[in-house]
C-alpha positions as CSV (number, residue, x, y, z in Angstrom):
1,X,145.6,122.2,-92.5
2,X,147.6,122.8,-95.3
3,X,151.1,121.4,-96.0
4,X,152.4,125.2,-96.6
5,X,151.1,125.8,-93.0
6,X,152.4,123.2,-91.1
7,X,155.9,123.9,-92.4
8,X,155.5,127.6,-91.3
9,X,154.6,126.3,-88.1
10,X,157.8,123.4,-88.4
11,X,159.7,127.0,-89.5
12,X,158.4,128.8,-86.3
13,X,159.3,126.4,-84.3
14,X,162.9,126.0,-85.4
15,X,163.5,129.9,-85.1
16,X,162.2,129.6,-81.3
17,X,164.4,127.1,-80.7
18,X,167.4,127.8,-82.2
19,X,166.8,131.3,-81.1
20,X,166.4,130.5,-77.7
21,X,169.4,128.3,-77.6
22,X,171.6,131.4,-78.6
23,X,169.9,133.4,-76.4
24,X,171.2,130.5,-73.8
25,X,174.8,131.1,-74.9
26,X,174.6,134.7,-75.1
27,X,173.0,134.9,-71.4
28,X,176.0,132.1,-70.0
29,X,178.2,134.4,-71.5
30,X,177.1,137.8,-69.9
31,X,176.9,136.2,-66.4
32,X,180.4,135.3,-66.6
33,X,181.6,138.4,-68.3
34,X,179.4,140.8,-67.5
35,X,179.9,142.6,-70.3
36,X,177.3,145.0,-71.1
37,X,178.0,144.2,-75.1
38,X,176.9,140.4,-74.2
39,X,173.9,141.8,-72.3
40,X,172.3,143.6,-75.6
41,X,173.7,140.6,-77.8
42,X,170.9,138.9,-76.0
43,X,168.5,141.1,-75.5
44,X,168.9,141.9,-79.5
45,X,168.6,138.2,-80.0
46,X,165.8,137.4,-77.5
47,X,163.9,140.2,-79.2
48,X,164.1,138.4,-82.9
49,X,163.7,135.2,-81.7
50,X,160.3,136.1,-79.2
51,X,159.3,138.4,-82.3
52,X,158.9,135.3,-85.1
53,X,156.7,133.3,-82.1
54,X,154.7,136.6,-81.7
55,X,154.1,137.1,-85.3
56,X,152.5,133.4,-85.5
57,X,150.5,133.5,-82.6
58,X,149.2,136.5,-83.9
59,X,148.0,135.1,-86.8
60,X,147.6,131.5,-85.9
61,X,146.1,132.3,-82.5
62,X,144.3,135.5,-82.4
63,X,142.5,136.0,-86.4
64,X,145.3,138.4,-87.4
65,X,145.9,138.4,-90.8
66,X,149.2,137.9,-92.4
67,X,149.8,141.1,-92.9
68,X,149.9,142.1,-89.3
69,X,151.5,138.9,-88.2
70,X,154.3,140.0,-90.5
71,X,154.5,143.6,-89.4
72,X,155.0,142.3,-85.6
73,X,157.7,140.2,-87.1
74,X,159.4,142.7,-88.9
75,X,159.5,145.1,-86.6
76,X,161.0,142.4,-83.5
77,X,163.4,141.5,-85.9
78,X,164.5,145.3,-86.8
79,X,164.7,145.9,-82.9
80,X,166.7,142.8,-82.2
81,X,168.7,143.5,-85.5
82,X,169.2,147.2,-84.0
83,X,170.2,146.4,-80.0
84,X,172.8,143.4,-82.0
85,X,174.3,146.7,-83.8
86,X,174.4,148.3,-80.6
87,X,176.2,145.5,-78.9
88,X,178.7,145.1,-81.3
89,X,179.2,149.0,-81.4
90,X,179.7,149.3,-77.9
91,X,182.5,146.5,-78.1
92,X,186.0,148.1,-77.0
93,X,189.2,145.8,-78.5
């Protein structure tokens, strides 16, 4: 294996779990607010977070090529991106 590969792989890791420790926050905070604008905070990060794992075991795991490892990226990251936008416009002063 190839030193570029295993610091993708270092990379993945570090977006799964610094994704999933806002996605921690996020979740405390909903349960105690229960605020819908915390629930899709979450779900928009959950969704970019789970996206960057899905694009490497895509390509890592099942032959993909990069190409279509980075499509399944991209497009978990524009749907997280998008539900973040609608959490934040959905959040009354």
């Amino acid at each position: 294996m190839s030193l570029s590969m295993d610091l993708f792989e270092v990379a993945q890791g570090l977006v799964l779990i610094f994704g999933l420790v806002v996605v921690y926050f996020a979740a405390k905070s909903y349960r105690r607010t229960k605020s819908q604008s915390m629930l899709l905070l979450t779900i928009g990060f959950a969704a970019i977070s789970v996206g960057a794992v899905l694009g490497g075991i895509a390509f890592q795991l099942m032959g993909a090529n990069l190409e279509t490892a980075a499509a399944i990226q991209a497009w978990a990251q524009a749907l997280g991106f998008f539900v973040i936008i609608l959490s934040l416009a959905a959040t009354k002063d």
